[in-house]
Every structure is written in C-alpha cells, then in structure tokens.
C-alpha positions in Angstrom: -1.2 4.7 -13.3 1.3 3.0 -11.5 2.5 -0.6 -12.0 0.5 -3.4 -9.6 3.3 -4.4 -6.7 3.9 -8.4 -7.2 3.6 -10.3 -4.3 4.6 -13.9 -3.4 2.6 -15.0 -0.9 4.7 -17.3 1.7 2.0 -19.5 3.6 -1.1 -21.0 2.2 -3.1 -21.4 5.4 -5.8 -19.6 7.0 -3.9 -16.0 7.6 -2.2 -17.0 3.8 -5.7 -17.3 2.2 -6.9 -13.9 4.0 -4.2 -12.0 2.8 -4.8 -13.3 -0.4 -8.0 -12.3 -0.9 -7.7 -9.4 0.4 -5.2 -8.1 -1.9 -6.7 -10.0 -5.3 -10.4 -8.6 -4.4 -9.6 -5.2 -2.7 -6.2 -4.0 -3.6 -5.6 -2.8 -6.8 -2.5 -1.8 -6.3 -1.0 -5.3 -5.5 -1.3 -8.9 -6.7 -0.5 -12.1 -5.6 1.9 -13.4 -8.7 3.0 -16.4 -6.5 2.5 -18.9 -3.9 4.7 -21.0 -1.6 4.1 -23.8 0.3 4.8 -27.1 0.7 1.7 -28.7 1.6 0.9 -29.5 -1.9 -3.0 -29.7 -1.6 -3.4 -26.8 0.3 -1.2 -24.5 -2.3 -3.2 -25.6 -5.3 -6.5 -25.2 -4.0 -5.6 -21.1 -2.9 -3.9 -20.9 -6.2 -6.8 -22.7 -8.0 -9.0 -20.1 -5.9 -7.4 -16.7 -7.8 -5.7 -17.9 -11.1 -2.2 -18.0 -9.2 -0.3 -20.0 -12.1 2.9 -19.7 -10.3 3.3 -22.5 -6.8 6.7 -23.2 -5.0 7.5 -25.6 -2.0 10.3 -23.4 -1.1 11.0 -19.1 -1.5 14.5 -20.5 -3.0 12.4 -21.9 -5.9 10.1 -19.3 -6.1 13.0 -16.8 -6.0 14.5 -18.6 -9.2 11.6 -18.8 -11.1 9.0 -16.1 -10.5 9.4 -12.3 -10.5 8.1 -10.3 -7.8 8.5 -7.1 -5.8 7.6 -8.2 -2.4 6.6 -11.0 -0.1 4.1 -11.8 2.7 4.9 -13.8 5.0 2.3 -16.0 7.2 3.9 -18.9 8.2 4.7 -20.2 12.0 6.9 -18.1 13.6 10.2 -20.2 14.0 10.2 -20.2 10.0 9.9 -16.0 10.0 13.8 -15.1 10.5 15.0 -17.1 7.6 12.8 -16.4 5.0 12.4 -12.5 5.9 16.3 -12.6 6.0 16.1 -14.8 2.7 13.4 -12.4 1.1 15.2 -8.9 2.3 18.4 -10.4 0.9 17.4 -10.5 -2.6 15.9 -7.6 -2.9 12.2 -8.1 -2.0 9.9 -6.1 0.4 8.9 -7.7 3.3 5.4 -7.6 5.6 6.1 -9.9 8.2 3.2 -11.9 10.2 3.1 -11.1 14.1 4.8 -12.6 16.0 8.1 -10.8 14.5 10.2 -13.6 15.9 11.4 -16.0 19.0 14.0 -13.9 20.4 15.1 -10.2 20.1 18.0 -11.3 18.3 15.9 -12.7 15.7 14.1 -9.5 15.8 17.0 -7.6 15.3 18.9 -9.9 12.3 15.9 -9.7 10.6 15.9 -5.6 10.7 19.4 -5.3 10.3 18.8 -7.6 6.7 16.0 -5.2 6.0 18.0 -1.9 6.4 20.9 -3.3 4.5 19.1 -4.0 2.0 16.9 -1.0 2.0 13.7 -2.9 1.5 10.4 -2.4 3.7 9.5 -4.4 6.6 6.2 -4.0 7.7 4.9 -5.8 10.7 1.0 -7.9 10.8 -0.3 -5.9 13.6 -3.7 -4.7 11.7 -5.4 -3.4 14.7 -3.7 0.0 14.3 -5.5 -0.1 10.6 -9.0 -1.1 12.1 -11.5 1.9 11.4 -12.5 1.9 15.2 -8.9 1.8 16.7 -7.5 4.0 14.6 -9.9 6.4 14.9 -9.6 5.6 18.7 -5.8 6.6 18.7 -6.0 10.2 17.0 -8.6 10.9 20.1 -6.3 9.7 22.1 -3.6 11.3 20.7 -5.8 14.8 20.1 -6.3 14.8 24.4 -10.1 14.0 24.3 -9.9 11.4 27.5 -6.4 13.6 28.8 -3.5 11.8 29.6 -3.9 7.6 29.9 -3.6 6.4 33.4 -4.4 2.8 32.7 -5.3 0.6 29.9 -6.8 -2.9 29.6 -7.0 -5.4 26.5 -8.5 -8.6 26.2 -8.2 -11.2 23.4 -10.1 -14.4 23.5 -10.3 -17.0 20.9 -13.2 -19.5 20.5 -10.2 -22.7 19.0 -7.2 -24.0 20.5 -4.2 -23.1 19.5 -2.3 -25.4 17.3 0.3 -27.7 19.0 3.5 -26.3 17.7 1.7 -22.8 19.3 1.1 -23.8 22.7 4.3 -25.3 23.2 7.3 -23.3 24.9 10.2 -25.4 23.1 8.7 -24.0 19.5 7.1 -21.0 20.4 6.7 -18.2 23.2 2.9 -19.6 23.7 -0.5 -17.9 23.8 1.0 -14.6 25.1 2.4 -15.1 21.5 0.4 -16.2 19.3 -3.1 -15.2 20.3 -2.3 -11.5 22.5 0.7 -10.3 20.4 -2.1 -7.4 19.4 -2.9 -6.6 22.8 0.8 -6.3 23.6 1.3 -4.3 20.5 -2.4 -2.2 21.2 -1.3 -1.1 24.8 1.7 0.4 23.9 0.5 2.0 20.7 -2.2 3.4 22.6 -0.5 4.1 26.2 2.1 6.1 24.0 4.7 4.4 26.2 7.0 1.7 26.3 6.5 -1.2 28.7 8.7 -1.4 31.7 7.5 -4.3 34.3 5.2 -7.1 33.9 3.7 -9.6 36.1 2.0 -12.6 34.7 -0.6 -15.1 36.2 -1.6 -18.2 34.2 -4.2 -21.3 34.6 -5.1 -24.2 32.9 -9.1 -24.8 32.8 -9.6 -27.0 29.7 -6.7 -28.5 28.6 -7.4 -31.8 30.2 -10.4 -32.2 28.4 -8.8 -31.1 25.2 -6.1 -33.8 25.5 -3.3 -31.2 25.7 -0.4 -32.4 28.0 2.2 -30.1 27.0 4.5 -28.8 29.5 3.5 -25.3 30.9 0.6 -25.0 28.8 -2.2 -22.6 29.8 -5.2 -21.3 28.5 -6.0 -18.2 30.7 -3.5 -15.8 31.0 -3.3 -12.3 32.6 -0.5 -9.9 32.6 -0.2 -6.5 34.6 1.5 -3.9 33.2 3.8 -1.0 33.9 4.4 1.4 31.7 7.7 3.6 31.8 5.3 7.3 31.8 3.6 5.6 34.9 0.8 4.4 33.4 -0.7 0.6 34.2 -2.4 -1.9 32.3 -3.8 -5.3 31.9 -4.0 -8.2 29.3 -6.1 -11.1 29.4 -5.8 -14.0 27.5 -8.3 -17.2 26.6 -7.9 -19.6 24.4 -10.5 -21.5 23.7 -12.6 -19.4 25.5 -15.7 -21.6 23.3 -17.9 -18.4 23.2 -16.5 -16.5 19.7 -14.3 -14.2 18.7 -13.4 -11.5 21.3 -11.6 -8.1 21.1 -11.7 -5.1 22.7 -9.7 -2.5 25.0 -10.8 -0.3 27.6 -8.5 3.2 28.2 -9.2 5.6 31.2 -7.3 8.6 31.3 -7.4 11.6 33.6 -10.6 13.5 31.7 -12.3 10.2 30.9 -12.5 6.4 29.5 -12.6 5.3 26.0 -13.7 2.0 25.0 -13.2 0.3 21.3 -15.2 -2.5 20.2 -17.9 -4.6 22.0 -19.2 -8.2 22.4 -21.9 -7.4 19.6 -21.2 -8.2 16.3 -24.1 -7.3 14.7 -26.6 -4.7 15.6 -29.4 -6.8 15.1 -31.3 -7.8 18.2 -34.1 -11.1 17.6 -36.5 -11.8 20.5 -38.8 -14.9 19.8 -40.1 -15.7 23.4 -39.7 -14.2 26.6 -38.3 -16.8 28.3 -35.3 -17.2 26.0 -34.6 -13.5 26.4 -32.6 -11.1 23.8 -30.5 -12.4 21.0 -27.8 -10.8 19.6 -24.9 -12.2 17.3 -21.3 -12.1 18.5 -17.9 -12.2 16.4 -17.5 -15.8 15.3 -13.6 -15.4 14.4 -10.8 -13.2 13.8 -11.5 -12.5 9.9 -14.7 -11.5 10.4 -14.1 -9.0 13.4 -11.2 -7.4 11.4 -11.9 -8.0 8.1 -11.4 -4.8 6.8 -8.4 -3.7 8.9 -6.5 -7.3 7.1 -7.7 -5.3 3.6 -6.6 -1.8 5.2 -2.6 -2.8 6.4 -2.4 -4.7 2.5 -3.4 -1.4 1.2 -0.7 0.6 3.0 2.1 -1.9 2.6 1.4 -1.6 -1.7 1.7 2.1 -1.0 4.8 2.2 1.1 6.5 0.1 -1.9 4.8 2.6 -4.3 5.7 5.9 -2.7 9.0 4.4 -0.8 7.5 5.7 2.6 8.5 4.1 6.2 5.1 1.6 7.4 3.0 2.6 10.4 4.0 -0.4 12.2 7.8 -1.0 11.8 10.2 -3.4 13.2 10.5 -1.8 16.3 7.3 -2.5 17.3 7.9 -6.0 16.6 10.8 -6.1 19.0 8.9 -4.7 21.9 5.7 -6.9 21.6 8.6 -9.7 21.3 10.2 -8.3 24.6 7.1 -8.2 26.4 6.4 -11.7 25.3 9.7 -13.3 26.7 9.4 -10.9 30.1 5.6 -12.2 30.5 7.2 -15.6 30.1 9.7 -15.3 32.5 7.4 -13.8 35.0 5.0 -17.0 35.5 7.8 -19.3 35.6 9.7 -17.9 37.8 6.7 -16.5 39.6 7.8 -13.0 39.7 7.3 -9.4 38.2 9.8 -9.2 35.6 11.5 -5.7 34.9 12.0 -4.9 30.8 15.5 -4.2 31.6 16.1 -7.5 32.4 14.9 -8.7 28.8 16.4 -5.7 26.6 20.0 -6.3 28.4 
C-alpha cells in the first residue's frame, strides 16, 4: 500500500473547505496535513472540522514547519503566481485553482517554476472529471455526433461575485472567475484552439446590488471561432437569482449532444393544478459537481503516486487565460478580437 500524499491546503474558504473534504472523506490516497490562511477564525474552524493540527498564516511558515508532498491552492487569483512559484520552488506538487493567473506571463513563470522543478501542476478545471462530461467527450471523441460544427456553454450563478472578482484592476472579471470552465469546456470539447472572439456585455442588476465598479457586468456573451472552423458561444450571468446552472450544447455534422440539464433532481411534486409541476434545480456549484471536485483530487494523489502528466495541464490554463484577456479586450474596445493579437 502506498504512503497517503500530504497535502497543505492554501485557502480556507468555500473552494478550500470543498477540497478538503473531499480528500479527508473520499480520497484515501491523500490527506490534508496542513492549512494556511490568515483569516484566523476561518482556519481554525476547517481545521477544527478534520483534526488538521497543523495552521499557518503564510506557505513560508507552513513550509518551515510542516512536512508535506504537495499543495492545493484556492485562494484569489492575483495571490496564485507567487505561491505556486513559492510551492514548485521547494519541491512541492502543485494543483492550481482556475483561474491559472492574470496574464500569460503569469501563466507561463508559473509553468516554467513547475518544469524546473519537475513537480506536477495540475489545473482546477473539474468539468473534464464530471461523470457526464467526461463520458460526453469520449463520444465525442469516438465520432458518435461526427465532426463538431458549433458548440455553446452557459454558466450562471445564483450570488454575486465578490468585489475583488468583479473588478478589472484585481481581476479579469466574470469571464474569469464564473466562465473560466466554459472557456476551458469548449475547447476541450471542440478539440480546437480558439482563434477570434467577440464579446457583448450588460449590466441588469448591479444598481440594485450597490455595485459601482467601473466596467462591471453581469450578463456576458462571447462568440467564438475556433481555428478548425468551428463556432461557439458562452453565456455568462451572475447573479442570475434562479440557482446553479451548467450545461453545454454540441452539434456536429451527424448530430447534437447535450450534457447536463436544469433538473437537479428527478423527482417531480405536483400539489394543485394551478401551481403546475415542481421540480428541484442545482442550488450551487458543490452540489452540481460534487463528485467531479472528489474525482480531479483523486487523479492529482495518483499523478504524484504514479509520476504521470495530469489531464488538465498548464497549457490549458494558458488558453482559458488567453481567451479571457481577448474577450476582455473585445467589449472594451468594442470589437472581435483575433487570439494572435493576445498570444503575440
């Protein structure tokens, strides 16, 4: 039986806690040996939670005291490059939280400290571990629709974002933070690389939610070229007040595939006839991917186990970055933006 991979979680928040439990209730393979963050309160309570005995404000202390193999990484994204640069630098394994970075030289010095190091970086995107979309991309990839013409993928979130999110000066906004999967799920899924973008945004409810950041938006769709010729869409809201909503659409020249649905339960309660049919819906992002969170913890233990290269590498982290800053660029400057432009 093989030794357990120790982890030191980085992050004690809400994707911090998931991961977490994840790996201290379904992944033998791995445990959480250690826990940094410097909201006091907040680290106890997760560490109180699973018998973590070992707490840090900072990866420099943790790094000092504790011994561990690898680190997870959830924290906001301007904080990613110098603690995965920190973490690779000493030694440690690295799964990264999407977004990989602000910039695609970010992107890149934290692969370069990876690769000299020889550690593994493995990117958050846990969509290509959900049971439905993964099963969806071998059909895909076996020729059961033919070749994808277009492909669309949605994202809406039921809470708005936090402020340091929404805001361009500390973060690449929504199409960031809330649709880095859908960037991520139409390329893996197209099989191609991006290679224009044209981006339309609108701000319904920001008003009413006391938001007066510069450029902010909370409806956002992107149109999509893709270098084999194939076009898709992403759409975007956040808070869109209903739930939790994922789900993509792919029509290629035999037929369409669909994965996921509006449904989260399949149970259907009808009480009168004038209130109709009522079904439950996805209330957040743990619950709709709850096992896909377990599933991309499991594989990241075994990559460090059996020194194989992750599903979801750096790379892919760099082009969801780069599709990011060209959809940026695209509704400020109110124009299709080619990915040329953004990958010099």
């Amino acid at each position: 039986m093989k030794t357990a991979v120790r982890i030191c979680m980085i992050g004690a928040g809400r994707v911090g806690k998931l991961h977490t439990g994840s790996i201290m209730r379904r992944v033998p393979g791995g445990t959480v040996v250690a826990l940094v963050d410097p909201m006091r309160e907040i680290r106890d309570g997760l560490a109180a939670e699973y018998g973590i005995e070992s707490t840090f404000d900072t990866l420099e202390q943790a790094l000092e005291s504790a011994k561990f193999d690898a680190v997870v990484i959830t924290t906001p994204t301007p904080t990613h490059t110098p603690l995965a640069i920190t973490a690779a630098g000493q030694g440690k394994h690295v799964f990264l939280e999407k977004p990989m970075a602000l910039s695609l030289k970010e992107c890149d010095q934290i692969s370069e400290a990876a690769q000299r190091a020889g550690v593994i970086l493995q990117l958050g995107f846990m969509r290509r571990f959900d049971p439905e979309f993964a099963v969806a991309a071998q059909r895909i990839q076996a020729g059961e629709i033919g070749q994808p013409m277009m492909i669309k993928s949605l994202t809406h979130g039921p809470g708005l974002p936090p402020a340091w999110a929404r805001d361009l000066t500390t973060s690449n906004g929504m199409l960031a933070e809330v649709n880095s999967h859908d960037w991520d799920s139409t390329r893996w899924l197209m099989g191609a690389n991006y290679e224009r973008v044209y981006t339309e945004t609108a701000n319904f409810k920001g008003a009413a939610n006391n938001v007066d950041t510069p450029n902010f938006y909370d409806n956002v769709l992107v149109n999509l070229r893709f270098e084999n010729g194939g076009l898709g869409m992403i759409s975007g809201i956040c808070p869109c007040g209903y739930g939790y909503d994922a789900r993509v659409e792919i029509y290629g020249d035999k037929g369409i595939m669909q994965i996921g649905e509006l449904k989260g339960q399949a149970v259907v309660v009808c009480t009168n006839r004038d209130q109709g049919l009522i079904t439950p819906i996805y209330r957040t992002w743990p619950e709709r991917f709850a096992w896909a969170y377990v599933y991309e913890m499991e594989h990241f233990v075994e990559c460090i186990q059996k020194e194989i290269t992750p599903k979801v590498s750096a790379e892919d982290g760099r082009w969801a970055v780069a599709g990011v800053l060209a959809g940026t660029r695209s509704f400020l400057e109110e124009r299709p933006v080619y990915l040329k432009e953004i990958l010099g």
